[in-house]
C-alpha positions in Angstrom: 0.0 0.0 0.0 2.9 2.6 0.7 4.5 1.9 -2.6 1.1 2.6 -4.4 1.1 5.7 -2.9 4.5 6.5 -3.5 3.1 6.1 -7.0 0.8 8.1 -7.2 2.9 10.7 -5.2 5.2 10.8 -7.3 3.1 11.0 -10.4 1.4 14.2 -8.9 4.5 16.0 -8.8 5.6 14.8 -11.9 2.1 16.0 -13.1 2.5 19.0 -11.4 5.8 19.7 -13.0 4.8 18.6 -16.8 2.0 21.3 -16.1 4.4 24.3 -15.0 6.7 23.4 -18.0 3.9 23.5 -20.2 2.9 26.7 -19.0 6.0 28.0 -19.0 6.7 26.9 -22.4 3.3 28.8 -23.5 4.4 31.7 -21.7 8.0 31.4 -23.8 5.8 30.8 -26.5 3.3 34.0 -26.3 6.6 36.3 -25.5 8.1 35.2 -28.8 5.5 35.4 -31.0 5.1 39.3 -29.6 8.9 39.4 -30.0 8.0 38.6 -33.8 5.4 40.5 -34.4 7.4 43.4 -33.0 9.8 42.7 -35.1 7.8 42.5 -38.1 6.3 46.1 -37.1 9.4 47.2 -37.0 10.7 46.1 -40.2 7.3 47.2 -41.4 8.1 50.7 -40.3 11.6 50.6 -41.1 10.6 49.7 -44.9 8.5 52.9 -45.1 11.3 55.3 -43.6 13.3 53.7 -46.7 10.9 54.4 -49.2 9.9 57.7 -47.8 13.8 58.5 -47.9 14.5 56.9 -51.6 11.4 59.2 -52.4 12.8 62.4 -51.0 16.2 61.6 -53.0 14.4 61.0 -56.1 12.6 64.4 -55.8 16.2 65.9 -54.4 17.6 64.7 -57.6 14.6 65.8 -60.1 15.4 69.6 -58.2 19.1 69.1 -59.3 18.2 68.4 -62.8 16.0 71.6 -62.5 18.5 73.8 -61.3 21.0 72.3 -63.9 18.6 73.0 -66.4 17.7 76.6 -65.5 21.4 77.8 -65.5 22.1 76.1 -68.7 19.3 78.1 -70.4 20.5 80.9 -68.8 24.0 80.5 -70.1 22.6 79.9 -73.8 19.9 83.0 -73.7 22.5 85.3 -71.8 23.7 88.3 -74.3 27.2 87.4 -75.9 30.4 89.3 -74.5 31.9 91.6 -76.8 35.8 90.3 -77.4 38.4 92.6 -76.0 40.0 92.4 -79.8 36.6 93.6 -81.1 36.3 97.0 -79.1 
């Protein structure tokens, strides 16, 4: 009779510890997945600042053009200089 209740002793604590490891393993569980899915956000977010940056580059480099543009027609309307031989 005591080793039957040895037994089943010892299978409630073994019970009892399959049941906290379980739990913690769902508690490991739940804290990665938020771990991922704050990750994700974050490469979510990071991925917009990117394009939002390439975006502002592109428009930075359509200005340039602009600019280049404008100064070049300047240049080519701009009256001639007379030569110093010619006056």
């Amino acid at each position: 009779m005591l080793s039957l209740r040895y037994y089943m002793l010892a299978h409630v604590r073994s019970s009892a510890r399959k049941h906290r490891c379980r739990n913690k393993h769902a508690e490991a569980k739940t804290a990665l997945l938020a771990l991922e899915r704050e990750h994700i956000g974050l490469k979510l977010e990071n991925e917009k600042k990117r394009a939002t940056l390439l975006e502002m580059q592109l428009q930075n480099e359509h200005w340039k053009q602009e600019i280049l543009r404008s100064q070049h027609n300047a240049l080519l309307n701009a009256p001639a200089v007379p030569h110093f031989a010619d006056l």
